[in-house]
DOLUMVO-832714 format. One line per field, with one value per residue: residue number from 0; residue in one letter; chain; x, y, z of N, C-alpha, C in turn. Coordinates in steps of 0.2 Angstrom, whole numbers. Layout:
% DOLUMVO-832714
num = c(NUM ...) .
residu = c(A ...) .
chaine = c(A ...) .
n.c1 = c(X ...) .
n.c2 = c(Y ...) .
n.c3 = c(Z ...) .
ca.c1 = c(X ...) .
ca.c2 = c(Y ...) .
ca.c3 = c(Z ...) .
c.c1 = c(X ...) .
c.c2 = c(Y ...) .
c.c3 = c(Z ...) .
% end
This chain:
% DOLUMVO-832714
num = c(0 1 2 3 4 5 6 7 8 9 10 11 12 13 14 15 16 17 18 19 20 21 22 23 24 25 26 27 28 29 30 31 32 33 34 35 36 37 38 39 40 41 42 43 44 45 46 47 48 49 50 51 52 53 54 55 56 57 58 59 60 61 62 63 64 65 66 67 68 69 70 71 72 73 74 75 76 77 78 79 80 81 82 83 84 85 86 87 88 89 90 91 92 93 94 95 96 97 98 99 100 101 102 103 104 105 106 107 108 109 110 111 112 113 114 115 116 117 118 119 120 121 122 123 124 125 126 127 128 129 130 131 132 133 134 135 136 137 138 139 140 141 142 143 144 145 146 147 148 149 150 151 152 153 154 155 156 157 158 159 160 161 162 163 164 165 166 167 168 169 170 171 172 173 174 175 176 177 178 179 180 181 182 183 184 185 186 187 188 189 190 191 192 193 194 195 196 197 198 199 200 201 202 203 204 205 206 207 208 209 210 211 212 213 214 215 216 217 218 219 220 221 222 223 224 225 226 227 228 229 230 231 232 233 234 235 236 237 238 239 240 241 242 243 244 245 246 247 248 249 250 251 252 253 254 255 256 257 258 259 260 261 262 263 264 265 266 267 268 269 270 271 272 273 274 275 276 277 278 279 280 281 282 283 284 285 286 287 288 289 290 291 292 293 294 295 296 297 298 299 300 301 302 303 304 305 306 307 308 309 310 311 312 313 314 315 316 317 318 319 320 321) .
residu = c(X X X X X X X X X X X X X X X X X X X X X X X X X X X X X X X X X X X X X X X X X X X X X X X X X X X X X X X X X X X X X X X X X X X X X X X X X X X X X X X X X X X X X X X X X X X X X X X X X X X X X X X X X X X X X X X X X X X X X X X X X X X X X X X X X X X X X X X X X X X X X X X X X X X X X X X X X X X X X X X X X X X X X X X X X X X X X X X X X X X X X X X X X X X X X X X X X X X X X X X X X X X X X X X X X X X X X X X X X X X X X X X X X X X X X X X X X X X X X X X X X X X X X X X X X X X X X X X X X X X X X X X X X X X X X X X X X X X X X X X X X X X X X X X X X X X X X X X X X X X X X X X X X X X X X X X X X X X X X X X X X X) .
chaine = c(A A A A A A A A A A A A A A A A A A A A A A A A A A A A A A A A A A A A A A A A A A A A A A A A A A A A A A A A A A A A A A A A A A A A A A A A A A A A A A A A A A A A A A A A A A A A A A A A A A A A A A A A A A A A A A A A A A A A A A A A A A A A A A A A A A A A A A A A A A A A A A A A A A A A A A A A A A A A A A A A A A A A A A A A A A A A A A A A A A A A A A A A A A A A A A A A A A A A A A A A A A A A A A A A A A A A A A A A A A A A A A A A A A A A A A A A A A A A A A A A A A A A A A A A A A A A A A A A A A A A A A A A A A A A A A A A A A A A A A A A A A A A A A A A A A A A A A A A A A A A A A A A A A A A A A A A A A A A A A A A A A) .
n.c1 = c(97 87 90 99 96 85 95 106 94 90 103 103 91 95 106 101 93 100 102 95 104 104 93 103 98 94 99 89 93 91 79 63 48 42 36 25 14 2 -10 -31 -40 -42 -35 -23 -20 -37 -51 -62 -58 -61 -56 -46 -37 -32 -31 -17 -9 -14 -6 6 11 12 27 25 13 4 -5 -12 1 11 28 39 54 67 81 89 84 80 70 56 38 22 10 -5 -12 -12 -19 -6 6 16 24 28 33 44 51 50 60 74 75 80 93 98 99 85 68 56 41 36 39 25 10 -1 -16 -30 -43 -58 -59 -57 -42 -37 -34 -34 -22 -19 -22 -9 -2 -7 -8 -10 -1 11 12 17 24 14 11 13 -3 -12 -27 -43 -57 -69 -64 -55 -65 -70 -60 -62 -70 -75 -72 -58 -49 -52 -46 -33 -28 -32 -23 -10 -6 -7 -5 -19 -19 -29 -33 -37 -47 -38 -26 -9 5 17 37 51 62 80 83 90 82 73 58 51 49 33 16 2 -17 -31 -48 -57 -70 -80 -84 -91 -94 -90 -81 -73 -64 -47 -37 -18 -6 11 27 44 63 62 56 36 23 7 -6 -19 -28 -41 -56 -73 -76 -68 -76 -84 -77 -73 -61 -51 -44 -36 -28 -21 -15 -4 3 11 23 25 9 1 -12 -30 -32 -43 -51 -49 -59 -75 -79 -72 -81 -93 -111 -111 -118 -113 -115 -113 -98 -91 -78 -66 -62 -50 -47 -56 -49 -38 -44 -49 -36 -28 -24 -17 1 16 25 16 10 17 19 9 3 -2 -13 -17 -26 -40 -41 -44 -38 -32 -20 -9 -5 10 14 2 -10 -19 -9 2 -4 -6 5 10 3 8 8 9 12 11 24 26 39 46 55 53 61 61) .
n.c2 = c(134 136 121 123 131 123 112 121 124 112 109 118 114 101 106 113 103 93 74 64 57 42 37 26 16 13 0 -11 -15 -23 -31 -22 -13 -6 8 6 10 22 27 29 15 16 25 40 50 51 38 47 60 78 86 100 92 83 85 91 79 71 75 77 65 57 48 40 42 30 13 8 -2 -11 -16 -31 -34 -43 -47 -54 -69 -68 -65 -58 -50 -45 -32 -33 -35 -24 -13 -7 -18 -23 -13 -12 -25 -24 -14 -20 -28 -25 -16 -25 -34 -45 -59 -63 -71 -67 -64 -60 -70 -68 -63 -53 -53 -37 -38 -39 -25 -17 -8 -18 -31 -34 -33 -46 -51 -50 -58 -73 -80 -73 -63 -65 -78 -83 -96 -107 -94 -88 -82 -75 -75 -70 -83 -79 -72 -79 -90 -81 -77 -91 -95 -87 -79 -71 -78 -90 -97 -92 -99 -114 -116 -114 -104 -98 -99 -105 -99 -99 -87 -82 -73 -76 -80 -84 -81 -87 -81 -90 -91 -89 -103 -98 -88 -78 -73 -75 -70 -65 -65 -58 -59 -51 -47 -32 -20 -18 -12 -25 -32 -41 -50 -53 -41 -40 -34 -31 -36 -34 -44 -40 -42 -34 -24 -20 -17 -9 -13 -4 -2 1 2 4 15 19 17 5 -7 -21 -20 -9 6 14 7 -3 3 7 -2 -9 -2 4 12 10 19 19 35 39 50 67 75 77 89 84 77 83 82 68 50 51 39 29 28 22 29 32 50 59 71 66 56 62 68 58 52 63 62 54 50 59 49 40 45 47 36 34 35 41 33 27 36 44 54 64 70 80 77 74 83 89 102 107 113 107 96 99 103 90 84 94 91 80 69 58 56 43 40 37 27 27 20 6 4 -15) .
n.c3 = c(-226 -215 -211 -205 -196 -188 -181 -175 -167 -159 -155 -144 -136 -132 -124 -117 -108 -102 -102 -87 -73 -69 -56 -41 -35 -17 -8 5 19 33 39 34 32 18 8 -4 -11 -8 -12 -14 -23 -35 -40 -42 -55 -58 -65 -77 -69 -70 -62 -51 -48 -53 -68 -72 -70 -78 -90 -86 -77 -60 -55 -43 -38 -32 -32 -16 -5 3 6 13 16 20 23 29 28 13 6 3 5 -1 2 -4 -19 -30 -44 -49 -46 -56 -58 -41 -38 -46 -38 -25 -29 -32 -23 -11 -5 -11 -22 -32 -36 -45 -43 -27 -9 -4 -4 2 4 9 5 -7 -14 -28 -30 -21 -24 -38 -44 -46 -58 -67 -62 -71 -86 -95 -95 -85 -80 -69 -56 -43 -33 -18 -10 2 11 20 23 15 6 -1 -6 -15 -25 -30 -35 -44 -62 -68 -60 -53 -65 -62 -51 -55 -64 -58 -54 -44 -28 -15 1 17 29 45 59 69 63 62 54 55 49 42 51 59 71 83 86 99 96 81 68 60 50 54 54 55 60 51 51 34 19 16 2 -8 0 15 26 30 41 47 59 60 60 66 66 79 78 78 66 62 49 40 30 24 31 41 51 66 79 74 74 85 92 102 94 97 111 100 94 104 105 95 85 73 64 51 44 38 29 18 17 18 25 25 15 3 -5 -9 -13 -11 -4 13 21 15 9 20 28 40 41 40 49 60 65 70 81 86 93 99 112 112 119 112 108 103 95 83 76 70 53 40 28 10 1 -8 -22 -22 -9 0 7 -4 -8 -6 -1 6 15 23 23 30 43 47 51 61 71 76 71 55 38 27 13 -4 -4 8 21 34 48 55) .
ca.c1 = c(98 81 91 104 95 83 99 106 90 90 108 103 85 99 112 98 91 103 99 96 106 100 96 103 93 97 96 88 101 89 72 59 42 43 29 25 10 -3 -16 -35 -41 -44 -28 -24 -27 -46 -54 -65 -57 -59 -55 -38 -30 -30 -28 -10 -6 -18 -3 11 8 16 28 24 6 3 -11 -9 2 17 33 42 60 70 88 92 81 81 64 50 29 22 4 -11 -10 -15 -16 1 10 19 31 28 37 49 53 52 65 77 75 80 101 100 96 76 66 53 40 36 37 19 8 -6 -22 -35 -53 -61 -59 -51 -36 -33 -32 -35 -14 -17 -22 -4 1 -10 -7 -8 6 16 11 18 20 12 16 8 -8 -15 -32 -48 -61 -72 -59 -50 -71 -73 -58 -60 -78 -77 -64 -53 -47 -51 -40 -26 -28 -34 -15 -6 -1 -6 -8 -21 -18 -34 -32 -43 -45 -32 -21 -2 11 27 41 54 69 86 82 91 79 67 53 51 44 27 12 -6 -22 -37 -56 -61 -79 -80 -92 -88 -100 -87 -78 -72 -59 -44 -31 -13 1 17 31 51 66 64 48 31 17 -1 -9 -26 -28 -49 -60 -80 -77 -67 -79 -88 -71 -72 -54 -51 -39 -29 -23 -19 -7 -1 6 16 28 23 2 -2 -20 -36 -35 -44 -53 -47 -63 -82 -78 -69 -86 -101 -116 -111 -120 -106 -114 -114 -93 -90 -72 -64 -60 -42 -48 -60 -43 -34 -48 -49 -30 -27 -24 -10 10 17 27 12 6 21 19 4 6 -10 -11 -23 -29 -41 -38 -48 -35 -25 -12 -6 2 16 15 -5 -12 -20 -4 5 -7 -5 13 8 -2 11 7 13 9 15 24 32 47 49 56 53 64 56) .
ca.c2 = c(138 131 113 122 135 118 110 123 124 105 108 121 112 95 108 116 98 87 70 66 53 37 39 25 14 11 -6 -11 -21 -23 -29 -18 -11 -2 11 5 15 27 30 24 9 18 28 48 53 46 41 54 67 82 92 105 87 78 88 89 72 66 77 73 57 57 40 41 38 21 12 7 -6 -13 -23 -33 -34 -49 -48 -61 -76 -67 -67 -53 -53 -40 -31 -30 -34 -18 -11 -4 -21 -21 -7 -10 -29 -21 -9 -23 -34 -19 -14 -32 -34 -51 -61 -67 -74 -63 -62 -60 -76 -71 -59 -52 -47 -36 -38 -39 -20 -18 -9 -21 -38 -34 -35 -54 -53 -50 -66 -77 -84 -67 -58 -67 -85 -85 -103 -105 -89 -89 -79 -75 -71 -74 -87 -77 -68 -86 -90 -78 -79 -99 -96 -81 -80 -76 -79 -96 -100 -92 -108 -120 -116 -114 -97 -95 -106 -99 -99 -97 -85 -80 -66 -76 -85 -80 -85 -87 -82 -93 -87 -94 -107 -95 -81 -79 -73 -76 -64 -68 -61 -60 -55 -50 -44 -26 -19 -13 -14 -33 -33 -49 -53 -48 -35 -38 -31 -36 -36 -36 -43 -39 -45 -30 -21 -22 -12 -12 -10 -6 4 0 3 9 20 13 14 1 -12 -21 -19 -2 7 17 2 -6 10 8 -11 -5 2 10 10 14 18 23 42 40 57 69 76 79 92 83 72 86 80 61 53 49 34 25 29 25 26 38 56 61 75 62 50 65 71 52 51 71 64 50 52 61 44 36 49 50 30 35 36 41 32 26 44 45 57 71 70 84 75 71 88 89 109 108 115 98 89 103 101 85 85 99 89 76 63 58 54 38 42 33 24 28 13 7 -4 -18) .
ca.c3 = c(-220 -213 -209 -200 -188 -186 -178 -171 -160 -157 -148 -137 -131 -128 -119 -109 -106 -103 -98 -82 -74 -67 -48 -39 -28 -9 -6 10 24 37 41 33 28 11 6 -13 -15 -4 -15 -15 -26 -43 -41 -44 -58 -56 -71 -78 -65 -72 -56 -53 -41 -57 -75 -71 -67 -84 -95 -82 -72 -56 -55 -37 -36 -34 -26 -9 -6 9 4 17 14 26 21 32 29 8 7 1 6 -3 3 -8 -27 -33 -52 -49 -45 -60 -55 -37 -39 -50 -35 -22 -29 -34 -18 -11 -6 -14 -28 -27 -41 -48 -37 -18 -7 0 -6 7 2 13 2 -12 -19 -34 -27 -18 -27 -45 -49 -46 -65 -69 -63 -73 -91 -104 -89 -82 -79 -63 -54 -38 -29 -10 -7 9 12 23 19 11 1 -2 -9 -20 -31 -31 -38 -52 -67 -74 -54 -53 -69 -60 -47 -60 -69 -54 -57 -38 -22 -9 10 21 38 49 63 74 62 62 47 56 42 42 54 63 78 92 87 103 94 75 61 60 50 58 51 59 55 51 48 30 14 12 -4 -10 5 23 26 35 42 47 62 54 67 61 71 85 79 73 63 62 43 41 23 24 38 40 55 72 84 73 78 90 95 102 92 103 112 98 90 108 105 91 82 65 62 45 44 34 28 14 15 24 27 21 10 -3 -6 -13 -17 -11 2 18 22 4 8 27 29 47 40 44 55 66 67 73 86 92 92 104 120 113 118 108 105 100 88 80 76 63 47 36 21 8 -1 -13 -26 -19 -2 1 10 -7 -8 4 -1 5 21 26 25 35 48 52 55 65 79 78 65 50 33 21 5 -7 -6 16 24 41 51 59) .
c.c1 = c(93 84 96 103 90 90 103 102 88 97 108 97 91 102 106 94 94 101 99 99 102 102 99 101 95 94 94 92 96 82 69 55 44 36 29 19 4 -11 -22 -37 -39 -37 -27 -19 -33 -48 -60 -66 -57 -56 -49 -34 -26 -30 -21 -7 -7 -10 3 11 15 20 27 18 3 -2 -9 -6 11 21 38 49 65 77 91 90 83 75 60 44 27 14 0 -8 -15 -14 -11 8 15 28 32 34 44 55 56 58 74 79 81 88 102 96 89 74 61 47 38 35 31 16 -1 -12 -27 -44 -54 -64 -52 -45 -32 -32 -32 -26 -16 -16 -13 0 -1 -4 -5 -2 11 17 14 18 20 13 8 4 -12 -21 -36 -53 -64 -70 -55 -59 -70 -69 -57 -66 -78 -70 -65 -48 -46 -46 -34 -24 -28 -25 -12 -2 0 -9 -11 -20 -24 -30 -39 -43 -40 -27 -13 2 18 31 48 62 74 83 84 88 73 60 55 48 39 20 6 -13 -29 -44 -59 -67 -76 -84 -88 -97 -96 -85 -76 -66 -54 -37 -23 -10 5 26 37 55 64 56 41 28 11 -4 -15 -29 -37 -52 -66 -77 -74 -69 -84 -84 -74 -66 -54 -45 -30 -26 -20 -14 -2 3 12 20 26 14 1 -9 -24 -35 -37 -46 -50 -52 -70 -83 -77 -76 -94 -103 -116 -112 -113 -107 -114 -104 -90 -82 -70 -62 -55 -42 -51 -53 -41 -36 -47 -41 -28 -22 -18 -5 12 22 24 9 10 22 14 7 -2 -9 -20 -30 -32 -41 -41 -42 -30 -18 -10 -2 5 14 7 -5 -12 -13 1 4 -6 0 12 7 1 13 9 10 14 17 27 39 49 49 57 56 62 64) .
c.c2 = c(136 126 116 126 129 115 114 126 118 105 112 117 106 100 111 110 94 80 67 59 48 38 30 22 12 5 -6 -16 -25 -24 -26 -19 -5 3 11 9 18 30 25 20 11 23 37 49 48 46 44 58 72 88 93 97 84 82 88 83 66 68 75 69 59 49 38 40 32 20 7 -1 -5 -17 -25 -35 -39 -50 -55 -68 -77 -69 -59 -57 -44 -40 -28 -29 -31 -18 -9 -10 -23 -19 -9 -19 -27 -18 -15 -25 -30 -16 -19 -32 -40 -53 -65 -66 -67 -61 -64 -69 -76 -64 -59 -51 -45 -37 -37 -32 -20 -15 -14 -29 -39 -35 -42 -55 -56 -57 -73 -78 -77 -63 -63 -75 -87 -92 -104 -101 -88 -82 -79 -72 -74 -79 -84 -75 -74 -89 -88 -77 -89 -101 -91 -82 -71 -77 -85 -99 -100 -98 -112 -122 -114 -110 -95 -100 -101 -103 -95 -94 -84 -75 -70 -80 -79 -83 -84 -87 -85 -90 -92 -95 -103 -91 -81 -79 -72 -72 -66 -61 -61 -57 -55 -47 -36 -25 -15 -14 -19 -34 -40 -54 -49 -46 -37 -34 -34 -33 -38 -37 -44 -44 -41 -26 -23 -16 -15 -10 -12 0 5 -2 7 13 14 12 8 -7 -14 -23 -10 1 10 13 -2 -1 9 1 -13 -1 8 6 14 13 24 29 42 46 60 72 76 82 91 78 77 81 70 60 49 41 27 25 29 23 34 45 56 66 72 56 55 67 64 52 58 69 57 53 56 55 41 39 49 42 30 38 36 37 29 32 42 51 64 75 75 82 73 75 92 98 111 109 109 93 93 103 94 84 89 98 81 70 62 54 48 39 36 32 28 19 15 1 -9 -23) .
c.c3 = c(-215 -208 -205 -193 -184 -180 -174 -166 -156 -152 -141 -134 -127 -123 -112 -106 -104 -100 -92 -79 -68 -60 -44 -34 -21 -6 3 14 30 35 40 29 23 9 -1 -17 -7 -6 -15 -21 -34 -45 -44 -50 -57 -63 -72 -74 -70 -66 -56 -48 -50 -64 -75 -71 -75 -91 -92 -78 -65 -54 -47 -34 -37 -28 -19 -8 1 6 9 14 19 23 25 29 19 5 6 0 2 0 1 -14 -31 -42 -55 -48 -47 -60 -47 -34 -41 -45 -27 -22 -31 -27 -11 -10 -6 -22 -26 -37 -41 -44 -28 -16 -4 -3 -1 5 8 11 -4 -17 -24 -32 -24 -20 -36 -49 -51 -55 -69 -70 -67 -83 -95 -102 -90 -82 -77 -61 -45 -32 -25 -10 -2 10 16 19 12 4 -5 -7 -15 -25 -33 -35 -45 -53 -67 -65 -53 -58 -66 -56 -50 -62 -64 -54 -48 -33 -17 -4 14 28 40 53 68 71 60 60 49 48 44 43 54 69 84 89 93 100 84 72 61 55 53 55 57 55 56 49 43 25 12 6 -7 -5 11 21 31 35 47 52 60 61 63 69 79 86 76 72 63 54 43 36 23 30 39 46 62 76 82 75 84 96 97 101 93 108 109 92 97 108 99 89 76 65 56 44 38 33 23 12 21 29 22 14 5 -8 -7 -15 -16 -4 8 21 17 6 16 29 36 42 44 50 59 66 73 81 92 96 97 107 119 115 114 104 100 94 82 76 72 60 42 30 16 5 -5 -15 -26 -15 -3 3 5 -10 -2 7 3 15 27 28 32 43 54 53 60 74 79 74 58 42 28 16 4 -6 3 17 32 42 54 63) .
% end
């Protein structure tokens, strides 16, 4: 009796569960920036968060929080650059290539990095010998940045075994990607120098030029009147700017001091940012939360807001056309 009320309560959890069915993915046809992650370095859940953002997320994980990261999509040329080889690259490859309306080998033709925090270059491990043991997949960084994995392991092994070839930039070098001969102007990436805790390496940040449009990426930044670019005319030269919201504000940081942590608060972008167009406002995109950041729940005041005054926040899996 036992063995049969057991199974008939096995067919009603299946009937009240049924399985869910596989969601089909929307390949991309055009030119595009892909959002493959939003989150800062260390990723939400935080480890040893115990706070109410993260308990939820440690029993239920969100397949969506992923640490911050851009995929380039070229249907034409058939060609992906992925930006920033995060802890999440794994999945975020996976999602590139999948994404992708062709056949492509496994990973990206160009992998960007912006610095020497662990969000941002720690995937590389993936491609080394115990992973993947990748064969020399293009990596783009500044000198210093191009330095400091050629001198510390298990980095340098990746080069030594030729899991990965580096490519030095600089603040004015531009990586044309390889178009058709009548196109006027060609694809091109650009990298430039942002102020930030370069405790390994410098910091930069990237122009992203498509067939029609361009974006600005700029995930890590101490504060931007510390640049010396001025921002607002450089959101104004552009199409899509994805920028720095790591915090949204002060409050999410008790007891820590703000300059040990100097990245713009969302609400001082916004203040800077008023007196734009309403076109140009509408061409940011906050990204780069850490795991405090309201904007990470769409249902949250904070996120509401900044739609509110015009602005837009990065989620996963939005695509922009370039």
């Amino acid at each position: 009796m036992r063995h049969l009320t057991f199974i008939l309560l096995l067919c009603l959890l299946i009937a009240c569960h049924p399985a869910q069915e596989k969601t089909e993915i929307k390949k991309i046809t055009k030119t595009s920036l892909v959002v493959l992650g939003n989150v800062q370095d260390a990723g939400s859940p935080h480890i040893a968060c115990k706070k109410d953002c993260c308990k939820d997320l440690f029993k239920n994980p969100d397949p969506t929080r992923k640490v911050v990261s851009l995929g380039l999509i070229m249907p034409e040329i058939k060609q992906t650059c992925l930006f920033e080889a995060t802890p999440d690259m794994p999945a975020q490859m996976k999602m590139l290539n999948e994404l992708a309306p062709f056949e492509h080998k496994e990973t990206p033709d160009g992998i960007f990095l912006t610095h020497a925090h662990i969000g941002h270059y720690a995937g590389l491990m993936y491609l080394g010998k115990e992973a993947m043991n990748a064969k020399e997949v293009f990596v783009f960084a500044m000198p210093k940045m191009i330095k400091y994995l050629s001198t510390n392991g298990p980095w340098n092994q990746l080069i030594e075994l030729k899991n990965i070839y580096l490519f030095k930039m600089d603040s004015n070098y531009c990586r044309p990607i390889k178009s058709p001969v009548d196109r006027e102007k060609p694809m091109a990436i650009c990298s430039f120098h942002v102020p930030h805790r370069d405790e390994f390496s410098e910091t930069a940040g990237y122009n992203i030029f498509g067939d029609t449009k361009s974006a600005l990426f700029i995930p890590d930044i101490d504060k931007w009147e510390k640049w010396d670019k001025d921002i607002i005319e450089e959101i104004k030269r552009v199409d899509y700017a994805f920028l720095d919201g790591t915090f949204y504000d002060g409050n999410e940081l008790p007891g820590r001091d703000i300059k040990e942590i100097p990245h713009p608060f969302v609400i001082e972008s916004m203040e800077l940012f008023k007196d734009l167009s309403e076109e140009d406002k509408a061409k940011i995109h906050f990204i780069h939360f850490n795991h405090t950041n309201p904007l990470l729940n769409k249902n949250s005041k904070e996120y509401q807001e900044v739609i509110r005054r015009g602005f837009n926040i990065a989620n996963y899996g939005d695509v922009f056309e370039l």
